[in-house]
C-alpha positions, -999 to 999 in steps of 0.1 A, spaced: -308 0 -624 -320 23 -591 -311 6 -560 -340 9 -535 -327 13 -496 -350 9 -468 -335 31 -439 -348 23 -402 -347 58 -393 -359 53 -357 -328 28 -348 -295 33 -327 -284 59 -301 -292 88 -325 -322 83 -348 -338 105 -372 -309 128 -362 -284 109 -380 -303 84 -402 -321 109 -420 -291 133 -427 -269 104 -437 -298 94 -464 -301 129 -477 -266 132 -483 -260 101 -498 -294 109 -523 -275 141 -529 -241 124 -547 -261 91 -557 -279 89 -591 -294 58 -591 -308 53 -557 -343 52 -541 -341 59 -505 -373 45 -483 -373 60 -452 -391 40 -422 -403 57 -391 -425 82 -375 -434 102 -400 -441 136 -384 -401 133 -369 -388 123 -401 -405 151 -422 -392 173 -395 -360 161 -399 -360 165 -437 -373 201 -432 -345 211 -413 -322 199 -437 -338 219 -466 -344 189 -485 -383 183 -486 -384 208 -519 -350 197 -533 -353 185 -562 -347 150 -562 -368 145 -535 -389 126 -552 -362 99 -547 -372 97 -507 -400 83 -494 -416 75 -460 -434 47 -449 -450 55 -413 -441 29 -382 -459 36 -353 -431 16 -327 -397 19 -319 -370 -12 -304 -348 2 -285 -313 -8 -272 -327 -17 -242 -354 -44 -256 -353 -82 -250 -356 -102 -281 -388 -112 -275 -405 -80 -270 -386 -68 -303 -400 -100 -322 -431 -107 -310 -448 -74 -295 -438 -45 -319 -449 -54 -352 -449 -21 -364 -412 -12 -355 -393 9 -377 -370 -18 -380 -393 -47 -389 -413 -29 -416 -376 -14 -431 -367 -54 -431 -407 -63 -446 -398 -38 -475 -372 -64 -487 -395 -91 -483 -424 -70 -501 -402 -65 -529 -401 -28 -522 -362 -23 -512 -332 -45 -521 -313 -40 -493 -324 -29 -457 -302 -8 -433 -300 0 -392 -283 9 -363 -306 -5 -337 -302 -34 -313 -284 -60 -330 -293 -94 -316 -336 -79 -327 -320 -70 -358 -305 -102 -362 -334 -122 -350 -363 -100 -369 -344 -105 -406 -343 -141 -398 -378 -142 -390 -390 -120 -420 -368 -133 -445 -357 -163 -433 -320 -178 -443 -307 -190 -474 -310 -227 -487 -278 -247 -466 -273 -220 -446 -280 -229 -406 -270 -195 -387 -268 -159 -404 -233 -142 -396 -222 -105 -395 -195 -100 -419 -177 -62 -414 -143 -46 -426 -116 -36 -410 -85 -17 -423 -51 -36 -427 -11 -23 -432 -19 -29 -473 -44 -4 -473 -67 -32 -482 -99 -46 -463 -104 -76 -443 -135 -90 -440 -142 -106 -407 -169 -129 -394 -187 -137 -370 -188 -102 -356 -213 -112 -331 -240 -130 -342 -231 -170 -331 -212 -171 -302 -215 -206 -300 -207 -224 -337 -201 -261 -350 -176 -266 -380 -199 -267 -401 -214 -230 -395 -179 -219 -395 -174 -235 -429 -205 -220 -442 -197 -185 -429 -162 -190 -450 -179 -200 -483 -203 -168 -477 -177 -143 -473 -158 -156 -502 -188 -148 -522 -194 -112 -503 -155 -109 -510 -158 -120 -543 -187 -101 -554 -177 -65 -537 -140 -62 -545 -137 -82 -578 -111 -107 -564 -124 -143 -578 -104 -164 -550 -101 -147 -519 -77 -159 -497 -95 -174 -463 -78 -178 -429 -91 -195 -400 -84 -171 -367 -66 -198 -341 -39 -194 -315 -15 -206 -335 -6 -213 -371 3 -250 -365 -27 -276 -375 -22 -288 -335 -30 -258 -322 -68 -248 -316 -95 -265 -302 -116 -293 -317 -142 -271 -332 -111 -251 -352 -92 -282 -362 -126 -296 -373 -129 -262 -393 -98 -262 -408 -104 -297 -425 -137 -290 -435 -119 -258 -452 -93 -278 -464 -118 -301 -481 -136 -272 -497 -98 -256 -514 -89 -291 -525 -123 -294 -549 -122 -258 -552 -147 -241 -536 -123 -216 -512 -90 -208 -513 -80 -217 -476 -48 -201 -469 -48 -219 -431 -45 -207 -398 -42 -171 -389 -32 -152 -355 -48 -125 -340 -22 -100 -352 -28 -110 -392 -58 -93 -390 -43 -59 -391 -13 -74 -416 -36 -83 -445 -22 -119 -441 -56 -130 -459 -81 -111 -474 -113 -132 -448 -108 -143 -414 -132 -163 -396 -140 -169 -362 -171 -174 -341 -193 -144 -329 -177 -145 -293 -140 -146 -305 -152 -122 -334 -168 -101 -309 -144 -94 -285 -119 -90 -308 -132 -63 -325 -142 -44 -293 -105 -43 -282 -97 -33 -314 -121 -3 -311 -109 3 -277 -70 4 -291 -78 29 -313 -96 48 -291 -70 50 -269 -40 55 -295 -59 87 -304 -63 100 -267 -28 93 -260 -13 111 -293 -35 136 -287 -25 141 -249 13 140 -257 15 162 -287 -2 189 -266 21 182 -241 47 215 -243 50 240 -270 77 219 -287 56 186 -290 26 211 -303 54 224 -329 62 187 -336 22 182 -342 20 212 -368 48 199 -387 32 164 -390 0 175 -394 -8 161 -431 8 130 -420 -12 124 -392 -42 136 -411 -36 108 -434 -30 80 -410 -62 91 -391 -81 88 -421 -69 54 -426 -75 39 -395 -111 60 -385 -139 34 -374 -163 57 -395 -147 44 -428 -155 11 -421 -190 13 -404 -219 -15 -418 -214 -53 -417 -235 -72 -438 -258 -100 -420 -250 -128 -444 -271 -159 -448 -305 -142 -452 -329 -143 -483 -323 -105 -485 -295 -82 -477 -295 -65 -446 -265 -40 -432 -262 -32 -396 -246 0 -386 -226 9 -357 -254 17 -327 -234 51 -318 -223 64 -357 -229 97 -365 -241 108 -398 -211 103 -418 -204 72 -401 -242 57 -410 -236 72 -445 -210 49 -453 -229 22 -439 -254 33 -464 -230 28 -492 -220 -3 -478 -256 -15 -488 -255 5 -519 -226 -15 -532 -236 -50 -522 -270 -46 -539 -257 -31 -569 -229 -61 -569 -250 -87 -562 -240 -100 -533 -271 -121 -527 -268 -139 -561 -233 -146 -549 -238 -162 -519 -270 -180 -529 -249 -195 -557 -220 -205 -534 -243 -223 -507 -264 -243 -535 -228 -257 -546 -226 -263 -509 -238 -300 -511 -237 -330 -487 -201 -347 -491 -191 -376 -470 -162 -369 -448 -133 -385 -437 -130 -397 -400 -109 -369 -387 -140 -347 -395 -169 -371 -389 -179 -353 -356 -178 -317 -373 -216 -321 -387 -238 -323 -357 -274 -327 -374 -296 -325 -343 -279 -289 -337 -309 -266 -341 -303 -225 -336 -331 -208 -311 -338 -175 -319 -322 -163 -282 -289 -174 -293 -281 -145 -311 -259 -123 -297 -262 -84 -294 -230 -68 -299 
């Protein structure tokens, strides 16, 4: 089976740049792929010149589709939306609806990206708010998916719920673990603690492991993120958000500080050529790069959104982040878990979780 991946080549701080090197390079070591590349044509063939690659010989396996706009960091939703039709990242999203790609990938503006798949594709059946879903590293050298990166910075229980059924499927689906263990991100792991959206959450959650939906493994701290406590961790999009800025930040600054003190005198230097391997390794581990492309979950099609500043080996794992979660079927996964997603009646101590007159405007989706 050849997985077809729409690339919007024009999107994030970079563009053709880094898009169109990262898809050449992944067509290089990939067999079965079809990469689709969406854009301005004239750049991108220029691009593709450069690298050589426009008489290698599986270029046959790239193609371009011409789009005559661009959205830019900088746009407002409804300029993004409503005004360019003919982005690069609204006809890379229309080749999933067209049938043409399986899975769509870009590094532009997040809250159009967001609000153009939901448009175009529209969400899943008992699914009310799309979520980003990404992975970060943990002391077990295993991932943790997290979500909402972003997306909702305002949820009910209910979308919370949803979002933890979702990325038990992504979970499920991607790393071949049939229960993944959920946590709910709270101050505290005491059922007291939180506000009444989380304690709402967490009963809705515990509902869903007693008939065996989920396996809820509780409440979760900030610092179980990095431990591996569970294998999901869910939050809202402004908890989510945050959090994973300062974690960004942290390792940026870890690195400038080792970096500063280990240059510091001849001996620390010394000290820094005799760990090298070592701190080659950890490094590797914790880079941001490895761990580039969260998955928009919720939609009637798989989209990945990269990091807005990733380089080309960054955006070329977000590419195999879409590779893999077409190839595992990650849509069939999470389709399947929201159909068994059916109306229950709830006890009282939940019976103000399920709001039905919340609706979700387009403008609430955050950019991050």
């Amino acid at each position: 089976m050849t997985i077809r991946i729409s690339i919007d080549c024009m999107g994030g701080d970079h563009g053709p740049a880094v898009t169109v090197a990262a898809a050449v390079s992944f067509v290089k070591r990939t067999e079965d792929v079809q990469m689709i590349l969406v854009g301005q044509e004239n750049i991108i063939r220029s691009e593709l010149k450069k690298l050589k690659f426009d008489h290698h010989s599986r270029f046959p396996f790239i193609s371009i589709v011409h789009a005559s706009e661009v959205v830019t960091m900088e746009d407002p939703l409804e300029v993004a939306l409503r005004r360019k039709k003919d982005s690069s990242m609204r006809v890379a999203i229309n080749q999933i609806k067209d049938e043409q790609a399986d899975v769509c990938v870009s590094a532009g503006n997040t809250g159009a990206l967001m609000a153009i798949s939901r448009y175009v594709l529209k969400t899943l059946p008992n699914v009310d708010r799309p979520a980003i879903c990404s992975i970060l590293p943990n002391q077990k050298n295993k991932p943790t998916y997290m979500l909402d990166l972003g997306a909702n910075v305002d949820c009910e229980p209910r979308h919370l719920q949803q979002f933890a059924i979702m990325a038990a499927a992504l979970f499920s689906a991607v790393e071949g673990t049939a229960m993944p263990t959920v946590g709910l991100l709270n101050v505290g792991e005491e059922d007291i603690k939180g506000n009444d959206v989380v304690k709402k959450t967490a009963q809705l959650l515990r509902d869903e492991h007693a008939k065996g939906v989920i396996n809820f493994y509780g409440n979760v701290e900030g610092n179980d993120i990095f431990a591996g406590t569970t294998d999901i961790v869910v939050c809202d999009g402004f908890v989510g958000n945050v959090t994973l800025k300062a974690a960004e930040g942290l390792g940026r600054f870890v690195k400038t500080v080792l970096n500063a003190e280990f240059k510091r005198n001849f001996i620390t230097m010394l000290g820094a050529l005799i760990a090298r391997s070592a701190l080659k390794a950890v490094g590797s581990r914790l880079n941001p790069s490895n761990y580039n492309g969260g998955s928009l979950l919720g939609l009637r099609g798989l989209v990945i959104k990269s990091h807005g500043g990733a380089d080309a080996y960054s955006f070329e794992w977000a590419i195999q982040r879409a590779y893999d979660a077409a190839k595992n079927g990650v849509l069939e996964h999470i389709a399947s878990a929201m159909n068994e997603l059916v109306a229950q009646p709830v006890s009282e101590s939940v019976a103000g979780a399920i709001d039905v007159s919340s609706e979700t405007p387009l403008g609430e989706t955050g950019t991050s």
